[in-house]
MMTF fields as JSON, N, C-alpha, C and O atoms, coordinates in Angstrom:
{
  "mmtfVersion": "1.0.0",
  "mmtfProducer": "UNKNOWN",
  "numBonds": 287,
  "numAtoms": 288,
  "numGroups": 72,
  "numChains": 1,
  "numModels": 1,
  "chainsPerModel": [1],
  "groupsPerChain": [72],
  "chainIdList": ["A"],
  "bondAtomList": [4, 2, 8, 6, 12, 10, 16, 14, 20, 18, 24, 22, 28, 26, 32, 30, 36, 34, 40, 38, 44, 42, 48, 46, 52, 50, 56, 54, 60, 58, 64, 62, 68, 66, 72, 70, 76, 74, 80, 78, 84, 82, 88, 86, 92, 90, 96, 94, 100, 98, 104, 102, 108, 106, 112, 110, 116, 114, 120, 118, 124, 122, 128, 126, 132, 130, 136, 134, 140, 138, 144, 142, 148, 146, 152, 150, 156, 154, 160, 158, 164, 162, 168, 166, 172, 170, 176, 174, 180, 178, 184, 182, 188, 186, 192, 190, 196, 194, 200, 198, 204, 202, 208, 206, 212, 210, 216, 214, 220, 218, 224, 222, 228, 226, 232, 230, 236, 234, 240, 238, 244, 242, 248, 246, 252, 250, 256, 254, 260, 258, 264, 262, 268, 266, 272, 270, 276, 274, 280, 278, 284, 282],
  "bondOrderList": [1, 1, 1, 1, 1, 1, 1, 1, 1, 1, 1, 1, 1, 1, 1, 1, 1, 1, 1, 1, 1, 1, 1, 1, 1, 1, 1, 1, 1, 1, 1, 1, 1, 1, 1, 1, 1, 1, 1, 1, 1, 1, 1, 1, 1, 1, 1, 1, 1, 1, 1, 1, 1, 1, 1, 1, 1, 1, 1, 1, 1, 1, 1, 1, 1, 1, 1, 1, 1, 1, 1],
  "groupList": [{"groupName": "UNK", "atomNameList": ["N", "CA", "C", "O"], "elementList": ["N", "C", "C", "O"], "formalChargeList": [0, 0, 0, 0], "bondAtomList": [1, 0, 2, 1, 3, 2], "bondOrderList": [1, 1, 2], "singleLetterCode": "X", "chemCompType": "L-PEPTIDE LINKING"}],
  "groupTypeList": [0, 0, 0, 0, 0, 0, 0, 0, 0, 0, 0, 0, 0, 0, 0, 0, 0, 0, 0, 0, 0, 0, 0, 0, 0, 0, 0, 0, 0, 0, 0, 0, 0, 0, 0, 0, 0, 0, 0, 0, 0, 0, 0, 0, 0, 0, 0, 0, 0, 0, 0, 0, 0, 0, 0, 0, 0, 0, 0, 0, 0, 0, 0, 0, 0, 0, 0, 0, 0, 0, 0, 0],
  "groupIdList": [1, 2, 3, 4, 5, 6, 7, 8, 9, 10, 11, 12, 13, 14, 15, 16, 17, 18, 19, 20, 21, 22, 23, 24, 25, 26, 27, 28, 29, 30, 31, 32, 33, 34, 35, 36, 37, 38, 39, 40, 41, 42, 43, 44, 45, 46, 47, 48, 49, 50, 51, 52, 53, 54, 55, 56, 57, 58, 59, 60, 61, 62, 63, 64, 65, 66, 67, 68, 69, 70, 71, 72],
  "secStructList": [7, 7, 2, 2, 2, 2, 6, 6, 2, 2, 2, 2, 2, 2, 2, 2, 2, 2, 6, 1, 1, 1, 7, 1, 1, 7, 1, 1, 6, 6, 2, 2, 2, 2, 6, 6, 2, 2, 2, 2, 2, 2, 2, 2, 2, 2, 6, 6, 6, 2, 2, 2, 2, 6, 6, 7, 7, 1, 7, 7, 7, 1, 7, 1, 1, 7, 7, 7, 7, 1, 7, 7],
  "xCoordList": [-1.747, -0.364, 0.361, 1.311, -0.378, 0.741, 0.62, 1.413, -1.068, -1.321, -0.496, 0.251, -0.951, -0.153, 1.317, 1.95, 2.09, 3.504, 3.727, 4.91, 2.821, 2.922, 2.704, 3.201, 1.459, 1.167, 2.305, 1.959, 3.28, 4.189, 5.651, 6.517, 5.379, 6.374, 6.167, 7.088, 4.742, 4.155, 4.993, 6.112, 4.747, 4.623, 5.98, 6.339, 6.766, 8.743, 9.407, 10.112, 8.724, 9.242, 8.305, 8.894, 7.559, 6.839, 7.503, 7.854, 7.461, 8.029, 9.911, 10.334, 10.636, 11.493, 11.382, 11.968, 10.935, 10.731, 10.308, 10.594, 9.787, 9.096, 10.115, 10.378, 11.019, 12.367, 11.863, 12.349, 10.926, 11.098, 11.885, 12.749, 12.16, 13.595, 14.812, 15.459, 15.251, 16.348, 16.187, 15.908, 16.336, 16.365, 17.175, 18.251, 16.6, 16.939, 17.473, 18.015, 17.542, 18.646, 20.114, 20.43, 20.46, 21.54, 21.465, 21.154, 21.529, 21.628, 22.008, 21.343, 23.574, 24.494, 23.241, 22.567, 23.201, 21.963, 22.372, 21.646, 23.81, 24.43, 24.57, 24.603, 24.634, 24.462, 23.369, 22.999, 22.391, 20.712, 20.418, 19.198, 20.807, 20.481, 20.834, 19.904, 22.093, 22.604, 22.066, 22.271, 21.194, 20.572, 19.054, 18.366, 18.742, 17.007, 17.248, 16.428, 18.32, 18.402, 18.842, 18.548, 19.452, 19.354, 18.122, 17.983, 17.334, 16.19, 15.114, 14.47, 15.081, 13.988, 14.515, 13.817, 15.996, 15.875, 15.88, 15.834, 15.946, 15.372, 13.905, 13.378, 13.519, 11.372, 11.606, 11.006, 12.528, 11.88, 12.66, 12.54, 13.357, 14.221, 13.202, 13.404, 11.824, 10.761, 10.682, 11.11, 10.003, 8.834, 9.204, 8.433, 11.354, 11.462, 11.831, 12.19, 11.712, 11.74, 10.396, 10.43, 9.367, 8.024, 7.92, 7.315, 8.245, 8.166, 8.799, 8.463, 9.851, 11.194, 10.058, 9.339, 10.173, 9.636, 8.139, 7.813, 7.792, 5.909, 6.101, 5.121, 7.699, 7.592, 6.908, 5.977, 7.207, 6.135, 7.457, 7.224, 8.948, 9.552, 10.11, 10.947, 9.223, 9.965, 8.965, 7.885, 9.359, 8.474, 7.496, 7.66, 6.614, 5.656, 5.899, 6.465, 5.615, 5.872, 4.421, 4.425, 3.325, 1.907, 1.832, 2.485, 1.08, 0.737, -0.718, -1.727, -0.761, -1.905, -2.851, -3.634, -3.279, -4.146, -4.032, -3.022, -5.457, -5.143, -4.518, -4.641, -3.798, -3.019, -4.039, -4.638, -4.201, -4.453, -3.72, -3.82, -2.61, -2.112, -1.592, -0.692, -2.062, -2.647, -1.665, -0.962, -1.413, -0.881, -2.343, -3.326, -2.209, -3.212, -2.443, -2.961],
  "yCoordList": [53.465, 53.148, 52.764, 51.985, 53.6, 53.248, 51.662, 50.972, 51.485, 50.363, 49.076, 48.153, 49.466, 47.81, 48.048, 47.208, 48.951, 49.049, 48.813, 48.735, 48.693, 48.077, 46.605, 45.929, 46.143, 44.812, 44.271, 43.123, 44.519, 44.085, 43.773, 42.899, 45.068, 45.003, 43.859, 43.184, 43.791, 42.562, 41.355, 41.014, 41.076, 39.631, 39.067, 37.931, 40.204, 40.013, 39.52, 38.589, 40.731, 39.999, 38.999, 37.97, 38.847, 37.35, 35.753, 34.764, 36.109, 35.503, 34.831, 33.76, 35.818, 35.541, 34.828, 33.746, 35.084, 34.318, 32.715, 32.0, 32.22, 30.565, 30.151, 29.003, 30.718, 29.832, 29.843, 29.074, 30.524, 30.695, 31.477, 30.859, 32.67, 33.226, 32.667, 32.192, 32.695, 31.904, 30.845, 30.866, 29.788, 28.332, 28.337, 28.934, 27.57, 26.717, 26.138, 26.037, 25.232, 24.12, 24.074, 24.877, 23.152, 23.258, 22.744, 21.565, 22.864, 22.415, 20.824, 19.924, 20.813, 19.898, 18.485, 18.601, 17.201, 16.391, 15.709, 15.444, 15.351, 14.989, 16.185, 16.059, 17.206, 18.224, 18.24, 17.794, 18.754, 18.658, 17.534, 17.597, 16.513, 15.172, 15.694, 16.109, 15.832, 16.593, 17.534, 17.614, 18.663, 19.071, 19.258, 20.257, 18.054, 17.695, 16.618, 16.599, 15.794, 14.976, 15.835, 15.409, 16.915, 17.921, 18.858, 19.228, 19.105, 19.376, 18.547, 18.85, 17.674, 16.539, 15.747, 15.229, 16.006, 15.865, 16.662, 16.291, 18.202, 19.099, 18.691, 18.169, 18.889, 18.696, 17.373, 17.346, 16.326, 15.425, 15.173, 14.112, 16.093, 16.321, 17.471, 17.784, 17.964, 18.688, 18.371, 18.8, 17.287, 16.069, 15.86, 15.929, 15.321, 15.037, 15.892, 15.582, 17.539, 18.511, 18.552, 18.837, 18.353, 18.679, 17.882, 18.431, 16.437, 15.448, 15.545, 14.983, 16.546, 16.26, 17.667, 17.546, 18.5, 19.71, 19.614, 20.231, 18.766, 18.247, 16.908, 16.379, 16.397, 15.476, 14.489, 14.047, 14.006, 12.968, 11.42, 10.37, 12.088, 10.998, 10.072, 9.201, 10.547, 9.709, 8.533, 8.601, 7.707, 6.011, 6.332, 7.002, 5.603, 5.58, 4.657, 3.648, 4.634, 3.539, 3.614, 3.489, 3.766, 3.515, 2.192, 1.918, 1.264, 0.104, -0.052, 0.412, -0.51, -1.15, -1.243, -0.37, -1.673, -2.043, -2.114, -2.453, -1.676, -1.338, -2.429, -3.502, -2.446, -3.518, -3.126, -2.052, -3.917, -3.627, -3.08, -1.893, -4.02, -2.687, -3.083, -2.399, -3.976, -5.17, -5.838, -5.822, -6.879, -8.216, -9.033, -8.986, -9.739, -10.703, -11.906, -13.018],
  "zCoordList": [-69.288, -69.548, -68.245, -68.181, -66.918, -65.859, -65.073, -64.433, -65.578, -64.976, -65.869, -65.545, -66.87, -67.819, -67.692, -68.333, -67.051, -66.911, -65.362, -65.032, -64.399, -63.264, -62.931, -62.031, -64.3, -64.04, -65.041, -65.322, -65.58, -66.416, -65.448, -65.48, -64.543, -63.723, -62.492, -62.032, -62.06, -61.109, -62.143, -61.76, -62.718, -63.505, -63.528, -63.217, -64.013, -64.343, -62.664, -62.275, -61.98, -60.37, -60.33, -60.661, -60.18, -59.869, -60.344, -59.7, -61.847, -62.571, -62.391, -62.828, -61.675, -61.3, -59.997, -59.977, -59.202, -57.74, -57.909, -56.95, -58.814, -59.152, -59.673, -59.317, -60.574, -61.663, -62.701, -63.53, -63.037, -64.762, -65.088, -65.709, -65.038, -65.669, -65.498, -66.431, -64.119, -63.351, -62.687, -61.488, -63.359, -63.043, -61.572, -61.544, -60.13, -59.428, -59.133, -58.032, -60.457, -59.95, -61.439, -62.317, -61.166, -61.973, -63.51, -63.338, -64.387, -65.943, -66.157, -66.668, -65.467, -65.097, -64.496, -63.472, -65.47, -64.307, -63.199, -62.242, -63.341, -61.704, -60.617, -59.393, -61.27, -59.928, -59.72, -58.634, -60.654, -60.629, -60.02, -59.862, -59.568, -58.88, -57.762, -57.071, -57.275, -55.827, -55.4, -54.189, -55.943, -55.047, -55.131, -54.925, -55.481, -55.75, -54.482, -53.564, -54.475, -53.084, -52.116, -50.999, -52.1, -50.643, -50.03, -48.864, -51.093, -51.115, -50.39, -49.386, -50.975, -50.597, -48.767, -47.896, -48.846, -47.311, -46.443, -45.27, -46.844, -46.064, -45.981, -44.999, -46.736, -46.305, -45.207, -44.133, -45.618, -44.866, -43.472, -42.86, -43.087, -41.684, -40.537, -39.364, -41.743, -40.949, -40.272, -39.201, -40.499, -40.163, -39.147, -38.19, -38.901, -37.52, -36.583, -35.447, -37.261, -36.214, -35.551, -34.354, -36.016, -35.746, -34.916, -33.995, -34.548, -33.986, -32.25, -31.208, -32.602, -31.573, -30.832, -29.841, -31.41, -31.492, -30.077, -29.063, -30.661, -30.026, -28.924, -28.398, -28.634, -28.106, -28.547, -27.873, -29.648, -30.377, -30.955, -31.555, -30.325, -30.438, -29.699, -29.938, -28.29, -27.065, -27.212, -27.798, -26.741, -26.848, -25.367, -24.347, -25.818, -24.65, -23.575, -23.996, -22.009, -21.491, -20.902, -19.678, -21.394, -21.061, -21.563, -22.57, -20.969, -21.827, -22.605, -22.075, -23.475, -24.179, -23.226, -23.603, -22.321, -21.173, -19.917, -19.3, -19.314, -17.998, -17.342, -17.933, -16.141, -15.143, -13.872, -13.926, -12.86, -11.498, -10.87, -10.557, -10.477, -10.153, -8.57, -8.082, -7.947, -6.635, -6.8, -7.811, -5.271, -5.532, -5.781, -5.04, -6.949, -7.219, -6.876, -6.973]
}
């Protein structure tokens, strides 16, 4: 009895944490639009933390190919 009243109790919190009991987002589909587009630009404002983050957004001034380097 105590176990199927613990795994009952696992499931209800679980179950709440994903949005099946309590929905996420809004009912309303223009709000539900507003924040499915605030959403989606959080994930994609990562990308340019990760970037800024790793130095991966400064431009390179290496060139394509070696130079000499000499007066030729």
């Amino acid at each position: 009895m105590r176990k199927w009243l613990l795994t009952c109790v696992a499931i209800c919190s679980l179950a709440g944490n994903t949005g099946c009991l309590l929905p996420i987002y809004s009912a309303d589909p223009a709000r539900r639009a507003q924040q499915l587009i605030y959403t989606s630009e959080n994930l994609r404002a990562v990308l340019d933390e990760w970037e800024r983050i790793w130095f991966l957004d400064m431009p390179s001034h290496l060139t394509p190919h070696s130079t000499h380097g000499g007066i030729i």
